[in-house]
HTML snippet that shows the backbone in 3Dmol.js (N, CA, C, O; Angstrom):
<script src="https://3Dmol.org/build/3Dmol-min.js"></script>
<div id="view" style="width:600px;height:400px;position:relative"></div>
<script>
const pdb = `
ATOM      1  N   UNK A   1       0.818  -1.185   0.000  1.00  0.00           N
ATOM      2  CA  UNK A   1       0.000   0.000   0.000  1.00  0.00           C
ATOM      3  C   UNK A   1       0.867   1.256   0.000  1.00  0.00           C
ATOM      4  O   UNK A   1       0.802   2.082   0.911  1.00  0.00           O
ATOM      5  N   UNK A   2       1.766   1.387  -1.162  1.00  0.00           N
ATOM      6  CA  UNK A   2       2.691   2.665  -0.911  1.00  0.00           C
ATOM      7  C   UNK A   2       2.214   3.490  -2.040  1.00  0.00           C
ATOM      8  O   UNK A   2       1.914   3.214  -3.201  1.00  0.00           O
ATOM      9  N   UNK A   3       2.230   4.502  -1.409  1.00  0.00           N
ATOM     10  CA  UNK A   3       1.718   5.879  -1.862  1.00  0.00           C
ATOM     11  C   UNK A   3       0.210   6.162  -1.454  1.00  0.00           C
ATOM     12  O   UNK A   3      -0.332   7.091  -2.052  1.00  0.00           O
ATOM     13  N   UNK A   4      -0.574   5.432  -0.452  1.00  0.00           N
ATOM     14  CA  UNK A   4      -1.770   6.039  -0.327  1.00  0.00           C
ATOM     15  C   UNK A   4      -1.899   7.121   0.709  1.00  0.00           C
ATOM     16  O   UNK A   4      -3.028   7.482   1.041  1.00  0.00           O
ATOM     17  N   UNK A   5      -1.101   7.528   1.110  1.00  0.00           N
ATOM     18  CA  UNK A   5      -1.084   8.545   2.074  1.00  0.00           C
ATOM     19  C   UNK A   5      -1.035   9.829   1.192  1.00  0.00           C
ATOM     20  O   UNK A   5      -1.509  10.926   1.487  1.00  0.00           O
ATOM     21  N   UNK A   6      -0.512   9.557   0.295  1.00  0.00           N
ATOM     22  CA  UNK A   6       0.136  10.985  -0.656  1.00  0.00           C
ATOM     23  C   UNK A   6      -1.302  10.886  -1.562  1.00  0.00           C
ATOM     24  O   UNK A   6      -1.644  12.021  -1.893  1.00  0.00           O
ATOM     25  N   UNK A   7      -2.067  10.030  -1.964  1.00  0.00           N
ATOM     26  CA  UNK A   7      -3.374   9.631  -2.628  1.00  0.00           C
ATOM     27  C   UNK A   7      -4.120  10.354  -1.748  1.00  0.00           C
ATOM     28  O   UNK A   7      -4.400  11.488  -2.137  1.00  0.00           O
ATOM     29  N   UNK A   8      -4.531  10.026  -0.656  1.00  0.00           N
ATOM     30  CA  UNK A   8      -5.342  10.677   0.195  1.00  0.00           C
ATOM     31  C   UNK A   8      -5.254  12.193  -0.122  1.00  0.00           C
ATOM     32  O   UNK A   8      -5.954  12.779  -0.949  1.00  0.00           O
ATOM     33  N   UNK A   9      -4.208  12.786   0.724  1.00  0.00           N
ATOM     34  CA  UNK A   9      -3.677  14.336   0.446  1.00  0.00           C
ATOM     35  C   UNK A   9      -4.102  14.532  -0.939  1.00  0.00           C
ATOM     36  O   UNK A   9      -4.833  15.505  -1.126  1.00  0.00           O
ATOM     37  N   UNK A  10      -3.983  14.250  -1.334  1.00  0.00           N
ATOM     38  CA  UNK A  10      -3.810  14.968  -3.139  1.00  0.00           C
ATOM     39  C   UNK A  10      -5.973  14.838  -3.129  1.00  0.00           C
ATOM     40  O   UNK A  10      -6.666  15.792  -3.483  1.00  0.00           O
ATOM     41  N   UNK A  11      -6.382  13.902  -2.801  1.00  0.00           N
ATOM     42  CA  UNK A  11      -7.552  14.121  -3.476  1.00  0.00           C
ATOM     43  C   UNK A  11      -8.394  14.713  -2.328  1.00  0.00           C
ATOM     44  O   UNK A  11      -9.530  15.005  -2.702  1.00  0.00           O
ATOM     45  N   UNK A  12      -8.125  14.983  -0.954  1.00  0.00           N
ATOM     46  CA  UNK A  12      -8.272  15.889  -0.523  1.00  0.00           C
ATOM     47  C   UNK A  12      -8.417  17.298  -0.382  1.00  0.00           C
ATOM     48  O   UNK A  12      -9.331  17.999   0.051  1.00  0.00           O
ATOM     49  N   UNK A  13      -7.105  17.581  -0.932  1.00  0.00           N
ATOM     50  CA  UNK A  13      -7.068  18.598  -1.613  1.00  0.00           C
ATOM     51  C   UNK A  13      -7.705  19.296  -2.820  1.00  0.00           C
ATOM     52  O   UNK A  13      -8.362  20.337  -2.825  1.00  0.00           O
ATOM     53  N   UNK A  14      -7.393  18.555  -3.769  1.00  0.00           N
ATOM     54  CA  UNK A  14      -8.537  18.963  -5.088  1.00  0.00           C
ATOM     55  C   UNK A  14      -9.954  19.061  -4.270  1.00  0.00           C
ATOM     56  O   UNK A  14     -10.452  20.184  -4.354  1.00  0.00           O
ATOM     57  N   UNK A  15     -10.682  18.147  -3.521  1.00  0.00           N
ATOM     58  CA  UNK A  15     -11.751  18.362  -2.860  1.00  0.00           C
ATOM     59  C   UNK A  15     -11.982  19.632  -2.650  1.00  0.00           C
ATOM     60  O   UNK A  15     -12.838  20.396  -3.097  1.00  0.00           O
ATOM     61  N   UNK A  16     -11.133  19.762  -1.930  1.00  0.00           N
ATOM     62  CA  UNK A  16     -11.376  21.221  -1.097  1.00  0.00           C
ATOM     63  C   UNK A  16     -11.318  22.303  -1.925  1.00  0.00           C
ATOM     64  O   UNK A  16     -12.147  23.112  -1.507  1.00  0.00           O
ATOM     65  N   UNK A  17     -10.739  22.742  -2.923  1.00  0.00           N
ATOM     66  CA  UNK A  17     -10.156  23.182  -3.973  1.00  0.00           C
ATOM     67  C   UNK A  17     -11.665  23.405  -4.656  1.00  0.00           C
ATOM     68  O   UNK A  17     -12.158  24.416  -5.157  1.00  0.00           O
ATOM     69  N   UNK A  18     -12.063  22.406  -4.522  1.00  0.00           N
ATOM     70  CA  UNK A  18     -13.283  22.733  -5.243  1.00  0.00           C
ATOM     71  C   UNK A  18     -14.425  23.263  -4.919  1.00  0.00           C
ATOM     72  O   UNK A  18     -15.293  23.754  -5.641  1.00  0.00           O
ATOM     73  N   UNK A  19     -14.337  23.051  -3.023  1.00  0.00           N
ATOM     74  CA  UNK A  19     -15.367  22.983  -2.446  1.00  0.00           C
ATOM     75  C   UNK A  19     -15.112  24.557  -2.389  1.00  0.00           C
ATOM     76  O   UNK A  19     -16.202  25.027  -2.716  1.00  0.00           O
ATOM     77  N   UNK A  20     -14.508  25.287  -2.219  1.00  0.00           N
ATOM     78  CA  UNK A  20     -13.702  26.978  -2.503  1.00  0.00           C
ATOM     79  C   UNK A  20     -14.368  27.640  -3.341  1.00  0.00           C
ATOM     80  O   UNK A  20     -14.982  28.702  -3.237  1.00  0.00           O
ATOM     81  N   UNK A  21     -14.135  26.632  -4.558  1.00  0.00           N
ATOM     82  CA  UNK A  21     -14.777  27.331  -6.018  1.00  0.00           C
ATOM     83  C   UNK A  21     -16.205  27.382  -5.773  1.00  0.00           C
ATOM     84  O   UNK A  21     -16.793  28.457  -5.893  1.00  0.00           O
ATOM     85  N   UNK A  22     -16.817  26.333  -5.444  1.00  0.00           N
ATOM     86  CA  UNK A  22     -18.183  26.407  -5.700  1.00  0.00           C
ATOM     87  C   UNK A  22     -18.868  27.250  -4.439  1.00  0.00           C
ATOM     88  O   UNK A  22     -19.978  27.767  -4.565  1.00  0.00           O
ATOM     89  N   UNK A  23     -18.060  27.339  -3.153  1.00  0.00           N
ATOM     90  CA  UNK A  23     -18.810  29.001  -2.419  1.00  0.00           C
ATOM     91  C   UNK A  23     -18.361  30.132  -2.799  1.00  0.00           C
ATOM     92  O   UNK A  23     -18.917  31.099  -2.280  1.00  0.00           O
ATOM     93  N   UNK A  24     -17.264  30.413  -3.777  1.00  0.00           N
ATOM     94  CA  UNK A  24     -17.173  31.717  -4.241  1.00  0.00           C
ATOM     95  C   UNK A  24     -18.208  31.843  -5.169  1.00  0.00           C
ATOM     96  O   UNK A  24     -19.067  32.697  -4.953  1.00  0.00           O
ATOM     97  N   UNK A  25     -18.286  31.054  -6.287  1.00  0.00           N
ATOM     98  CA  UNK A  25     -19.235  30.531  -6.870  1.00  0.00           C
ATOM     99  C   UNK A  25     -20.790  31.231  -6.362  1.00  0.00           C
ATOM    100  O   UNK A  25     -21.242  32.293  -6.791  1.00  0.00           O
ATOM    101  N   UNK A  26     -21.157  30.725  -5.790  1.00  0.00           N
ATOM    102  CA  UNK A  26     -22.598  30.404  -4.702  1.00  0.00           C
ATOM    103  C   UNK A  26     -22.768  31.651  -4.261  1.00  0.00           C
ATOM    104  O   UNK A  26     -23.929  32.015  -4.079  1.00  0.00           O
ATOM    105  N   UNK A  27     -21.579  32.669  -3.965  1.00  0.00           N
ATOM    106  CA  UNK A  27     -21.706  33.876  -2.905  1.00  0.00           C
ATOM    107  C   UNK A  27     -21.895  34.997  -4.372  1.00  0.00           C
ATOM    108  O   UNK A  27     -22.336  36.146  -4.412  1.00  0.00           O
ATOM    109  N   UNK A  28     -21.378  34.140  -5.441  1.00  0.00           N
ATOM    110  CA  UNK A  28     -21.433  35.763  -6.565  1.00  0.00           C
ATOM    111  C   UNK A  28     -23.066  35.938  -7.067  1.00  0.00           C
ATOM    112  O   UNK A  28     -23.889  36.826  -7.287  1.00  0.00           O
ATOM    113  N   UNK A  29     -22.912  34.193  -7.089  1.00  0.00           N
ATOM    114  CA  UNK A  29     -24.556  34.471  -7.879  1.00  0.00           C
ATOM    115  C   UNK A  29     -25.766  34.567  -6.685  1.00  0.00           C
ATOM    116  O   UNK A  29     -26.925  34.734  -7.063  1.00  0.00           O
ATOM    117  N   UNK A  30     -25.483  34.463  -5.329  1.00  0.00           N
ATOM    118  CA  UNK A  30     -26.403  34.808  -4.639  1.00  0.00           C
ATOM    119  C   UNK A  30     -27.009  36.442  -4.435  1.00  0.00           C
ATOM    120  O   UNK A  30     -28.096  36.806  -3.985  1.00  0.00           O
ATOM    121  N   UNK A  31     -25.876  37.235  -4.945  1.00  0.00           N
ATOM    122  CA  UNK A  31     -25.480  38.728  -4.427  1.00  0.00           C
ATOM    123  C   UNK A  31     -25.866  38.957  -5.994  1.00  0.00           C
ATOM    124  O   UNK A  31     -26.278  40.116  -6.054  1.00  0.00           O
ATOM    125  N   UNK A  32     -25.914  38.387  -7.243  1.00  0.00           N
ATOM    126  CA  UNK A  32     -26.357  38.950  -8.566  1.00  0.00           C
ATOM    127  C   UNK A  32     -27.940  38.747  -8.351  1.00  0.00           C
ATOM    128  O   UNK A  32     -28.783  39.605  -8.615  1.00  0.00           O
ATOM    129  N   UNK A  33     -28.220  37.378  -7.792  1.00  0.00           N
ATOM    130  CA  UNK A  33     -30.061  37.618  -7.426  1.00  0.00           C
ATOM    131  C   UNK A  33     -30.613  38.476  -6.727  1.00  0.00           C
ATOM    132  O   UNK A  33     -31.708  38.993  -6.948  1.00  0.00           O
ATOM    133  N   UNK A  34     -29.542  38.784  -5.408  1.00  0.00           N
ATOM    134  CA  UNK A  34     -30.684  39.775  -4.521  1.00  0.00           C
ATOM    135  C   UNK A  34     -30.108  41.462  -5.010  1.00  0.00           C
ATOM    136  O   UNK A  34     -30.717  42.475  -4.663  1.00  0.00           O
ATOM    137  N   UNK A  35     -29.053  41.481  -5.719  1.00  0.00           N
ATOM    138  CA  UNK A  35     -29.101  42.441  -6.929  1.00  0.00           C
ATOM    139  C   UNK A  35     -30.298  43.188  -7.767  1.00  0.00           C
ATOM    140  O   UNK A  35     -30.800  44.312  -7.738  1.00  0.00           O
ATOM    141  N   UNK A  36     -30.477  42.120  -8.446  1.00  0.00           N
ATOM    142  CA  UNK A  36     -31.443  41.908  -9.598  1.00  0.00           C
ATOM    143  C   UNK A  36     -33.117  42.197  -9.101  1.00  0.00           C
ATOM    144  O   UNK A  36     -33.955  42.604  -9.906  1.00  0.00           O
ATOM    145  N   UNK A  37     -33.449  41.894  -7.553  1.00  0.00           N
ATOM    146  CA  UNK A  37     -34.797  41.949  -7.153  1.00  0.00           C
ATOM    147  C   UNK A  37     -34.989  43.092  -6.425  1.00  0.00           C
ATOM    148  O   UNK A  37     -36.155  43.343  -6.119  1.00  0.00           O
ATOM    149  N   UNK A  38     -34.199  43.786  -6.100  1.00  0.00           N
ATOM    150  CA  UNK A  38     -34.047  45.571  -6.001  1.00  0.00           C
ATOM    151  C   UNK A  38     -34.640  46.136  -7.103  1.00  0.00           C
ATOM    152  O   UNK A  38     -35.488  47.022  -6.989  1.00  0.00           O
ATOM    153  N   UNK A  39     -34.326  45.769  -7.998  1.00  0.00           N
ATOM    154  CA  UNK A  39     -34.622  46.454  -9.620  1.00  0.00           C
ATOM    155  C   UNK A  39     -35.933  46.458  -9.998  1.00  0.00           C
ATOM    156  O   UNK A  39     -36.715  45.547  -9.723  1.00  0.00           O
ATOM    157  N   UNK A  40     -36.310  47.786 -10.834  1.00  0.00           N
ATOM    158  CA  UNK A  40     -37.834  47.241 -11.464  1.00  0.00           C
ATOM    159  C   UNK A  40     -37.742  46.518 -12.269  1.00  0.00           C
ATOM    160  O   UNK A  40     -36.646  46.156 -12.696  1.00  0.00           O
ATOM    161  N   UNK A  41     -38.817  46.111 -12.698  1.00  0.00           N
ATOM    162  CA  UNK A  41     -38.520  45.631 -13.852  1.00  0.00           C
ATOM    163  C   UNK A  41     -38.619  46.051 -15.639  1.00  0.00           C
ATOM    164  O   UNK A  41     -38.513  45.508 -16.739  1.00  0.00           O
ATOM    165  N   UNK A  42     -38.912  47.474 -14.984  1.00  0.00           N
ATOM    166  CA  UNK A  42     -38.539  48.685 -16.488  1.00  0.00           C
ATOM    167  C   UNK A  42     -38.269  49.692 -15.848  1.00  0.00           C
ATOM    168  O   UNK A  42     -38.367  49.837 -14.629  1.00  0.00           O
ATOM    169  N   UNK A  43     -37.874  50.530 -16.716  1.00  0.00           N
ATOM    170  CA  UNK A  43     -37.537  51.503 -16.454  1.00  0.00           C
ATOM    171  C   UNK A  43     -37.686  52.595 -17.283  1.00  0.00           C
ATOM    172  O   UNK A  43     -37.199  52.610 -18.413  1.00  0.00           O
ATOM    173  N   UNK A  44     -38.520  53.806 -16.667  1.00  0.00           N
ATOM    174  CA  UNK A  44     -38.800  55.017 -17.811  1.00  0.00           C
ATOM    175  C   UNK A  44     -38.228  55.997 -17.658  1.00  0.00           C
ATOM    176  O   UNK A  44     -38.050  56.690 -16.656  1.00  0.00           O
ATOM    177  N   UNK A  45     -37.708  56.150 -19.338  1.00  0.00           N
ATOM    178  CA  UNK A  45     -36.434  57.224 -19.064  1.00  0.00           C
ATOM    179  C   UNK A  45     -36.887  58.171 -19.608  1.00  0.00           C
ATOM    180  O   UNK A  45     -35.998  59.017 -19.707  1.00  0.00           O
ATOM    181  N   UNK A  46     -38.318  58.694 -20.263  1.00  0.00           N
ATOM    182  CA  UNK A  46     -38.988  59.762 -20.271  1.00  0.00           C
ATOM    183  C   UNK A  46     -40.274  59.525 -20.493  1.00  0.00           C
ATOM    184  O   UNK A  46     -40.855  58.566 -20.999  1.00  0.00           O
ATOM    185  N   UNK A  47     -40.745  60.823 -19.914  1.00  0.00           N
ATOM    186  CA  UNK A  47     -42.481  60.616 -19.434  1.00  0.00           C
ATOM    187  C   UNK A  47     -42.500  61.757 -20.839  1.00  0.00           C
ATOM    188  O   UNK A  47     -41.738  62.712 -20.990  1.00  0.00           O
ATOM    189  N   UNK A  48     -43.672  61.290 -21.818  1.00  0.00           N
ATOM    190  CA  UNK A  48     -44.592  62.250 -22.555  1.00  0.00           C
ATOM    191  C   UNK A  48     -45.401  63.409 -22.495  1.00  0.00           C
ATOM    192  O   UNK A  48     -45.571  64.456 -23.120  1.00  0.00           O
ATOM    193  N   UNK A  49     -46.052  62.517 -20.997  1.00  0.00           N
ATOM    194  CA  UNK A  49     -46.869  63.303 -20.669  1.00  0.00           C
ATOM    195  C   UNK A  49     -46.723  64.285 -19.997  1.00  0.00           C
ATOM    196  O   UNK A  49     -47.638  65.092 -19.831  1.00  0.00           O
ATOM    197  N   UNK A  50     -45.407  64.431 -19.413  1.00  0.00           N
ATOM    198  CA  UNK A  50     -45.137  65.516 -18.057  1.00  0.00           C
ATOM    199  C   UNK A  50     -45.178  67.004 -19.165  1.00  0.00           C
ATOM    200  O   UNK A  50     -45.367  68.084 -18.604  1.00  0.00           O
ATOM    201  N   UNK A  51     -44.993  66.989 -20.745  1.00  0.00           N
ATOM    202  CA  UNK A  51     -44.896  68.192 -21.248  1.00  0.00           C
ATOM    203  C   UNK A  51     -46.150  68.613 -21.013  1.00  0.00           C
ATOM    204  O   UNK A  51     -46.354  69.710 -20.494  1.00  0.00           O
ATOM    205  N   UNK A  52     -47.169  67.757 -21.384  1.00  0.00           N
ATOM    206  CA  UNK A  52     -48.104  68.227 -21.920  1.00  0.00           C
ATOM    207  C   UNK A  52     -48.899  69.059 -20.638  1.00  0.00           C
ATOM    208  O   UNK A  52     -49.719  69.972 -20.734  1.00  0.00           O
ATOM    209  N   UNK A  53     -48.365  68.422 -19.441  1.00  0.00           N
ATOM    210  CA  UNK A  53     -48.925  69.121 -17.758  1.00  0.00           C
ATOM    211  C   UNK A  53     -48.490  70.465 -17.613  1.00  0.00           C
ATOM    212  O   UNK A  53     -49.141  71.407 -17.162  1.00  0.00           O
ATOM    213  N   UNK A  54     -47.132  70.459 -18.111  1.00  0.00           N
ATOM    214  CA  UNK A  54     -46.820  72.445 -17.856  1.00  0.00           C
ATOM    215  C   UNK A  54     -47.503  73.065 -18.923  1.00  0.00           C
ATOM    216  O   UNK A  54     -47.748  72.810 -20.102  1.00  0.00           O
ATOM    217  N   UNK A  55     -47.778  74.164 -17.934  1.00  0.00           N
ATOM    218  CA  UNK A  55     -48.557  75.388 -18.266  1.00  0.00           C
ATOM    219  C   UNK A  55     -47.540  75.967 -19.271  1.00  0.00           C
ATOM    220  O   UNK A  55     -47.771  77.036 -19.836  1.00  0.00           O
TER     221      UNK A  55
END
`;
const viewer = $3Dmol.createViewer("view");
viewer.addModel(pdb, "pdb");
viewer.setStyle({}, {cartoon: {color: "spectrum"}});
viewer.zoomTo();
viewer.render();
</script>
């Protein structure tokens, strides 16, 4: 059984490695959803009608 100690470590590692990625991961797109639900969902960038109200 030589080299399973260094087997272990190594795929341990990548584990973890990954497990890293996928909460950076998790934390970007959680913060792009509660982003996104702040927002309207249009937006008017000019009113017509406000001319027609002044005197």
């Amino acid at each position: 059984m030589a080299g399973w100690t260094s087997t272990v470590v190594i795929v341990t590692a990548v584990g973890a490695v990954q497990l890293l990625a996928l909460g950076i991961l998790g934390e970007y797109v959680g913060r792009l959803y509660a982003a996104s639900q702040a927002r309207p969902s249009y937006y008017v960038a000019y009113d017509s009608e406000e001319e027609q109200r002044a005197p």
